[in-house]
C-alpha positions in Angstrom: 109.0 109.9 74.4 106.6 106.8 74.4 108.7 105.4 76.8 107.6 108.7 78.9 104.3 108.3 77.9 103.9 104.8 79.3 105.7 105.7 82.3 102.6 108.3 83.3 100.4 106.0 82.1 101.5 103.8 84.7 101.8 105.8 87.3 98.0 107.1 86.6 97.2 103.5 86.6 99.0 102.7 90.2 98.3 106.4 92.2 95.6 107.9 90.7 96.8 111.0 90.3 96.1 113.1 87.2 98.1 112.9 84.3 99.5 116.5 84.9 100.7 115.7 88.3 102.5 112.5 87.0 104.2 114.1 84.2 105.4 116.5 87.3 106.3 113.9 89.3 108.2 112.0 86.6 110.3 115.4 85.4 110.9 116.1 89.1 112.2 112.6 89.7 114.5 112.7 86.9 112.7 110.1 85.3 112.7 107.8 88.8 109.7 105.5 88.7 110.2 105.0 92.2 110.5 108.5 93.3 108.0 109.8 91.3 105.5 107.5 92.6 106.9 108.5 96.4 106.4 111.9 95.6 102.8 111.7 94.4 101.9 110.3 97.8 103.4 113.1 99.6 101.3 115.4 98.1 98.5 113.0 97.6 98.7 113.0 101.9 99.2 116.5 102.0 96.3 117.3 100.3 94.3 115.0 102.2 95.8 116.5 105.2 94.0 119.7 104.2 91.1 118.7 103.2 90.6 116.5 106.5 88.4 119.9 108.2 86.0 120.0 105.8 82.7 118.3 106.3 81.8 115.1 105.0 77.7 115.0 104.9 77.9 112.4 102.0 78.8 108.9 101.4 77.3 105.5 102.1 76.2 102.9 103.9 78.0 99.2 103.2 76.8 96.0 104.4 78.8 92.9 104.5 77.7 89.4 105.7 80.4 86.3 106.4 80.7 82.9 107.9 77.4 81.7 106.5 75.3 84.8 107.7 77.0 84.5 111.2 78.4 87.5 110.9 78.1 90.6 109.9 78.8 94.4 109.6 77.8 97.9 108.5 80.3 100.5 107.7 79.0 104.2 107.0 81.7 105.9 104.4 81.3 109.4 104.1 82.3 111.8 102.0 81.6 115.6 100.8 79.6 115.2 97.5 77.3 112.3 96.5 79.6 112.4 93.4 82.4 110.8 94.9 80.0 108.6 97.0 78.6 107.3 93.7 82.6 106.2 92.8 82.7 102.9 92.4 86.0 103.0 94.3 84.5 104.9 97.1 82.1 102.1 97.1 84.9 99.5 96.6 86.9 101.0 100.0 83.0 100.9 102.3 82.9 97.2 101.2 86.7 96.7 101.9 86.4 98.3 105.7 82.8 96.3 106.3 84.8 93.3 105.5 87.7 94.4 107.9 85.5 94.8 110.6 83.7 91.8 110.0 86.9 90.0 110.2 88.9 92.1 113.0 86.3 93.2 115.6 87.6 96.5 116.0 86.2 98.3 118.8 86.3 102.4 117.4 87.3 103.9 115.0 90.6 105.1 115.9 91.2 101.2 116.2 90.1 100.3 112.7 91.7 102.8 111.1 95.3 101.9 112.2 94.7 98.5 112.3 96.6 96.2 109.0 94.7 96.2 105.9 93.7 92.0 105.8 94.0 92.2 102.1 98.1 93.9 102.3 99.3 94.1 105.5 102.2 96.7 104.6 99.0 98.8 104.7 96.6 100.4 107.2 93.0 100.9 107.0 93.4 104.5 107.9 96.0 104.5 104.4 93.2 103.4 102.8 91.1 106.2 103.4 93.8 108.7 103.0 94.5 107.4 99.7 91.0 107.6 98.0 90.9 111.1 100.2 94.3 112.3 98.1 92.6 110.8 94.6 89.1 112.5 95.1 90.5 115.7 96.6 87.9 115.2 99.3 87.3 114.5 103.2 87.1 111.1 102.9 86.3 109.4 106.6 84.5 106.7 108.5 81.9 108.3 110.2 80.9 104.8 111.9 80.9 101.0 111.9 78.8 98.5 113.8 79.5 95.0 113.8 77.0 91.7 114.4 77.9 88.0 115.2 75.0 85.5 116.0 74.3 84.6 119.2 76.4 87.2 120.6 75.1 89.9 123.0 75.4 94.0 122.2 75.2 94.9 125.6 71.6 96.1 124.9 68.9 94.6 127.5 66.3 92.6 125.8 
């Protein structure tokens, strides 16, 4: 039995799923780690999946600044309550995506969102999201991003 218990305490620890939904996972599974873990993020996309109509009003705004200041970027997170906003992982993933488009230049959203994670690149951005949007049970999108690099032009007239 504690070998049980540490099993859902590790799959907690690695999905973020509630301990109900592990100890489900783990008897569905047969006791497969592996499996279980697969079939938390099933349903943890599923449920995303679902929630993905829902309006997202909330969230934040996350700056990040490289290369000596010469670059820079704003990301604007959103979510559907200021209680997940306030989430210090919520807050973790805005300051994760400023600093992949700081780094990768993407042009929209739709590019940035399947782009590699720079941190993992067996990830995408847009896995990211959907991850933290399966843990919070919320719409969990980028709404907007704008990046900056000195001396170069945003198309705006001066």
């Amino acid at each position: 039995m504690a070998n049980a218990k540490e099993d859902v305490k590790r799959l907690r620890e690695e999905t973020g799923a509630g301990v109900m939904d592990c100890k489900r996972a783990l008897d569905e599974a047969a006791g497969d780690f592996a499996r279980a873990k697969t079939l938390l993020k099933e349903r943890g996309q599923a449920r995303a999946q679902k929630t993905s109509g829902r309006e997202a009003k909330e969230g934040i705004i996350e700056a990040y600044v490289h290369g000596g200041g010469r670059i820079g970027a704003l990301v604007e997170l959103s979510s559907e309550t200021d209680f997940v906003a306030r989430n210090q992982e919520f807050r973790d993933l805005a300051r994760e995506i400023a600093m992949q488009v700081a780094a990768m230049d993407p042009q929209d959203v739709d590019e940035l969102l399947a782009q590699a994670y720079i941190r993992d690149a067996s990830k995408t951005v847009g896995e990211l999201v959907t991850g933290l949007a399966a843990t919070t049970g919320e719409n969990v999108r980028v709404r907007r991003f704008k990046r900056f690099q000195l001396g170069q032009s945003n198309g705006e007239a001066a």
